[in-house]
Structure formats: C-alpha cells, structure tokens
FIKOLZA-1660 file (N, C-alpha, C; in steps of 0.1 Angstrom, whole numbers, plus 5000, padded with zeros to 4 digits):
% residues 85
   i   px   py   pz ch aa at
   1 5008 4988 5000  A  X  N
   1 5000 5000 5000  A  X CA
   1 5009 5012 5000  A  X  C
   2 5006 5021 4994  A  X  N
   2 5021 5032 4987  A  X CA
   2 5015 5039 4998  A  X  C
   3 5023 5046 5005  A  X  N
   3 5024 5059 5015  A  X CA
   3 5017 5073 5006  A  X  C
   4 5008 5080 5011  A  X  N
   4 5007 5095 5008  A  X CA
   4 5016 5105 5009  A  X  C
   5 5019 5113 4999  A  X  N
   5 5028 5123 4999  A  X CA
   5 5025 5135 5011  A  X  C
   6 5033 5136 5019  A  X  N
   6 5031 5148 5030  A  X CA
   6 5024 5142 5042  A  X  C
   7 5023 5135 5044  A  X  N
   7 5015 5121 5057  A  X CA
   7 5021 5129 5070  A  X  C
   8 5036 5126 5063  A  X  N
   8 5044 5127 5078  A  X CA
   8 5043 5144 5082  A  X  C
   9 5044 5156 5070  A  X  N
   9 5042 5165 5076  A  X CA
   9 5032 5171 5083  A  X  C
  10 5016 5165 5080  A  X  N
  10 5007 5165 5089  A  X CA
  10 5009 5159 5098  A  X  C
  11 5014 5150 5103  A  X  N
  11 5014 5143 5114  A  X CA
  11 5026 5156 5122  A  X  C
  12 5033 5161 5120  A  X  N
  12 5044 5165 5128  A  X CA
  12 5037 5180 5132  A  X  C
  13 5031 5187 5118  A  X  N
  13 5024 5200 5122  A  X CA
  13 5014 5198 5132  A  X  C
  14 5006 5187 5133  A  X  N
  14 5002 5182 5140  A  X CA
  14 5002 5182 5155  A  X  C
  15 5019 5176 5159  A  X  N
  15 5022 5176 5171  A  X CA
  15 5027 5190 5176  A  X  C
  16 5039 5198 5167  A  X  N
  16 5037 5214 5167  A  X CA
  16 5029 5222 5167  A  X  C
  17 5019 5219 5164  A  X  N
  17 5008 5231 5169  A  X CA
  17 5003 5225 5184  A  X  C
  18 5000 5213 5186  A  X  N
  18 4998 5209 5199  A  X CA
  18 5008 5210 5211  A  X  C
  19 5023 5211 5205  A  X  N
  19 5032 5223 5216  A  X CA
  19 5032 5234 5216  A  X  C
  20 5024 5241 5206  A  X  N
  20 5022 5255 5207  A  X CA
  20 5012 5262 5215  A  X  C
  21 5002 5252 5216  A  X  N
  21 4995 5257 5227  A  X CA
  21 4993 5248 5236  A  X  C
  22 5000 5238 5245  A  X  N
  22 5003 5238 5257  A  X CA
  22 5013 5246 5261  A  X  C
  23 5027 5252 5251  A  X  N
  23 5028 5261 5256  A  X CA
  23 5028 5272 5260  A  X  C
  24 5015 5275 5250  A  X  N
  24 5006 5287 5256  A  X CA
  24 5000 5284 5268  A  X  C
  25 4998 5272 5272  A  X  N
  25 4986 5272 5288  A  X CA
  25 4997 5272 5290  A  X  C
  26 5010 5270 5295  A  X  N
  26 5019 5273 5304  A  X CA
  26 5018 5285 5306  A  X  C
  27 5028 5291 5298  A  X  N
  27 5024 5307 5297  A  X CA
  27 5013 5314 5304  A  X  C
  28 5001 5306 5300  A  X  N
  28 4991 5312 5308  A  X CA
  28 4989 5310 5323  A  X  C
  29 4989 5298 5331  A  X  N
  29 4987 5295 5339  A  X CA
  29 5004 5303 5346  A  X  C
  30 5014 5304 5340  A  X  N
  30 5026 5310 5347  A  X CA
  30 5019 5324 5355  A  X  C
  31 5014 5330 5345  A  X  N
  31 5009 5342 5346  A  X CA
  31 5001 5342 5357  A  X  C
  32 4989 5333 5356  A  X  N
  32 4980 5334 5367  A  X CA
  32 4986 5323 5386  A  X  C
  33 4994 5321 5380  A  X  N
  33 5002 5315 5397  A  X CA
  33 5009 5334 5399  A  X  C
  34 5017 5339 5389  A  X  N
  34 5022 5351 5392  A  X CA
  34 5012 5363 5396  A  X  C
  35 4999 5362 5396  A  X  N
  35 4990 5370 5399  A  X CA
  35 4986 5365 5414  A  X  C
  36 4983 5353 5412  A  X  N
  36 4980 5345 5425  A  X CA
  36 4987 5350 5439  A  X  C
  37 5001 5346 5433  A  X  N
  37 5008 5351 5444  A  X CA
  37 5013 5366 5448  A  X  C
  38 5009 5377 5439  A  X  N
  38 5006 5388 5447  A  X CA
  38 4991 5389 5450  A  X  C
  39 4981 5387 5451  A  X  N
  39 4973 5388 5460  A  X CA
  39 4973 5383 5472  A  X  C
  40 4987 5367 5472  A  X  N
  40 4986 5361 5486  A  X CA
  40 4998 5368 5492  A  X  C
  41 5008 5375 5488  A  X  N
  41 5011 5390 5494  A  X CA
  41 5007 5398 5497  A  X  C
  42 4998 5400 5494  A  X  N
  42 4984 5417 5499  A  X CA
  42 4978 5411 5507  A  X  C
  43 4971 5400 5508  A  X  N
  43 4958 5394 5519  A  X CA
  43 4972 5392 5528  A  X  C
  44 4979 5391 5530  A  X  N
  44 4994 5383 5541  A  X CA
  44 4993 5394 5548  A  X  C
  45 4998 5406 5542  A  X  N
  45 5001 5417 5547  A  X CA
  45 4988 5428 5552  A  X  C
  46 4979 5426 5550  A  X  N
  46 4957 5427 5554  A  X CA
  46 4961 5425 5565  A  X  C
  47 4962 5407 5568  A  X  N
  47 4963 5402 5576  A  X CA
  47 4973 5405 5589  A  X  C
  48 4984 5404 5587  A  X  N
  48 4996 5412 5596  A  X CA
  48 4991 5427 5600  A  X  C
  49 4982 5437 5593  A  X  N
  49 4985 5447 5595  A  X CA
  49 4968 5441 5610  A  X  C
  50 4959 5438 5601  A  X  N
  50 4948 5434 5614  A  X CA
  50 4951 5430 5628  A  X  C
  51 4961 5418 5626  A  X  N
  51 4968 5415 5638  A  X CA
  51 4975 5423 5650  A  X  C
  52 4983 5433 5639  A  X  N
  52 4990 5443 5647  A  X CA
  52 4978 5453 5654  A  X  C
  53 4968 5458 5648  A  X  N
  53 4954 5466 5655  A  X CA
  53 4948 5459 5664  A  X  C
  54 4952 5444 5662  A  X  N
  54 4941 5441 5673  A  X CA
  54 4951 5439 5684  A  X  C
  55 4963 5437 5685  A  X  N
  55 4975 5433 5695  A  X CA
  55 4975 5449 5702  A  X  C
  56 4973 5459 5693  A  X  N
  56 4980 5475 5697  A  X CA
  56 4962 5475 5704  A  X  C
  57 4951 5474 5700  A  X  N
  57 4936 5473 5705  A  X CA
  57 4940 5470 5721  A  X  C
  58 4944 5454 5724  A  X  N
  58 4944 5447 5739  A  X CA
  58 4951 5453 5748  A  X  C
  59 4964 5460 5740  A  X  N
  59 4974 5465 5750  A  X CA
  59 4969 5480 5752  A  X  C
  60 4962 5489 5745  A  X  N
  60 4954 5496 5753  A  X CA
  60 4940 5493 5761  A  X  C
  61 4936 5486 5758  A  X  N
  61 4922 5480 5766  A  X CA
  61 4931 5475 5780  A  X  C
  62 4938 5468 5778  A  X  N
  62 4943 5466 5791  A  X CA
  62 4948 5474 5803  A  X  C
  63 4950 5489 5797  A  X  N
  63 4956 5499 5808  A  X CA
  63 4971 5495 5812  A  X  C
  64 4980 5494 5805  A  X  N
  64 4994 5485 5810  A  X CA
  64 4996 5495 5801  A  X  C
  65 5012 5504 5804  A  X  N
  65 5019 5505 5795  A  X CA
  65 5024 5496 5788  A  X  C
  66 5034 5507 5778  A  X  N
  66 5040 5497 5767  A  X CA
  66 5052 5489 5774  A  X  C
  67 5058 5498 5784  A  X  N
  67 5071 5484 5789  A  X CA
  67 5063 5475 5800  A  X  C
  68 5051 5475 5805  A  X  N
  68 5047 5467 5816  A  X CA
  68 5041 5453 5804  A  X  C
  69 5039 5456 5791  A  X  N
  69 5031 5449 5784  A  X CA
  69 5044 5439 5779  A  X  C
  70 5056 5443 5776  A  X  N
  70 5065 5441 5772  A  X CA
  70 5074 5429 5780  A  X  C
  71 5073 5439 5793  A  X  N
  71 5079 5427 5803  A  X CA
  71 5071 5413 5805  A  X  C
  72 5056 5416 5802  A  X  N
  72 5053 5402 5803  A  X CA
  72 5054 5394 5793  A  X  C
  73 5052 5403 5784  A  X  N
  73 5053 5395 5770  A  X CA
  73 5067 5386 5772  A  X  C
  74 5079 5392 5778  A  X  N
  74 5092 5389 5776  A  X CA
  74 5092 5377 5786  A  X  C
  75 5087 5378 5797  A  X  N
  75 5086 5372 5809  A  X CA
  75 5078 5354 5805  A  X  C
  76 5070 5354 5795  A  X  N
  76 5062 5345 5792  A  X CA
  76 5073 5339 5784  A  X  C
  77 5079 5348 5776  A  X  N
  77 5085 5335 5763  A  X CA
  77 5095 5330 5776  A  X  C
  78 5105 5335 5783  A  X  N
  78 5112 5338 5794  A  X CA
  78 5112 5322 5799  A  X  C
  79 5098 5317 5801  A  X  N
  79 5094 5306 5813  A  X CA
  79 5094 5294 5801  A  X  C
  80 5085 5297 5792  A  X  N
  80 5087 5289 5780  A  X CA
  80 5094 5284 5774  A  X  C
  81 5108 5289 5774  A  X  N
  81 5123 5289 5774  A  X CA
  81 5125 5273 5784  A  X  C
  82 5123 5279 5794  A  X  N
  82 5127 5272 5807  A  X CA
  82 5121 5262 5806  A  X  C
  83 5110 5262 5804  A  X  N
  83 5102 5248 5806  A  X CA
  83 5104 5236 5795  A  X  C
  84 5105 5243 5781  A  X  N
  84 5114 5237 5769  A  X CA
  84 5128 5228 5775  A  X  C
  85 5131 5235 5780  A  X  N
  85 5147 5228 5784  A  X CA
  85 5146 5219 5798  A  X  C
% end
C-alpha cells in the first residue's frame, strides 16, 4: 500500500501546533500563579496589618503600659524557654 505524499508532515504540524498551545497554557497559567501570588502577598500583609490593631487594641484596653506589656510578654517567652529545656 504506497504511503501519501506529506502524511508525515501532517502528522508532525500536528504535534507542533499541539506544543504550541500547551505552551501557551503554560504561559498562561505562569501568569495566573504570578497574579495569585501577589494577591497572597496583599491578603498576608491585610492580615499582619489586622493583627498588629488588634494586639495595639488589647494593650490599650488593658491599661498597661508599653514596657509593663513588654515585660510580660518577655517574661512569658522567658518561662517557655525554661520549661522547653
């Protein structure tokens, strides 16, 4: 049975255009992990900044200064230390 003339170059354009757009979804999806992860830099930093208002919130609700708030704070890791060991 005689072979068709150009068989093989369909078959290869074939596989070439099918690495042309996988790697386009690479490309694409690079892009959207690189978006991804500056929004999970901005929500991180949301987050850190809420933290810190609600930490700066207790230590005024508490009526403690800042070094009375400090020394406990220090005093806790302090024992935690100790009891670790």
């Amino acid at each position: 049975m005689p072979r068709r003339k150009g068989s093989r170059n369909k078959a290869a354009a074939s596989v070439d255009e099918r690495i042309a757009v996988v790697t386009e979804e690479i490309a694409s999806l690079q892009e959207q992990i690189k978006e991804k992860k500056a929004e999970l830099k901005k929500l991180t930093a949301e987050k850190e900044e809420e933290d810190q208002k609600r930490i700066l919130a207790a230590v005024v609700e508490s009526g403690k200064s800042a070094d009375e708030v400090i020394a406990l704070i220090k005093g806790i890791t302090e024992e935690n230390e100790v009891d670790v060991q």
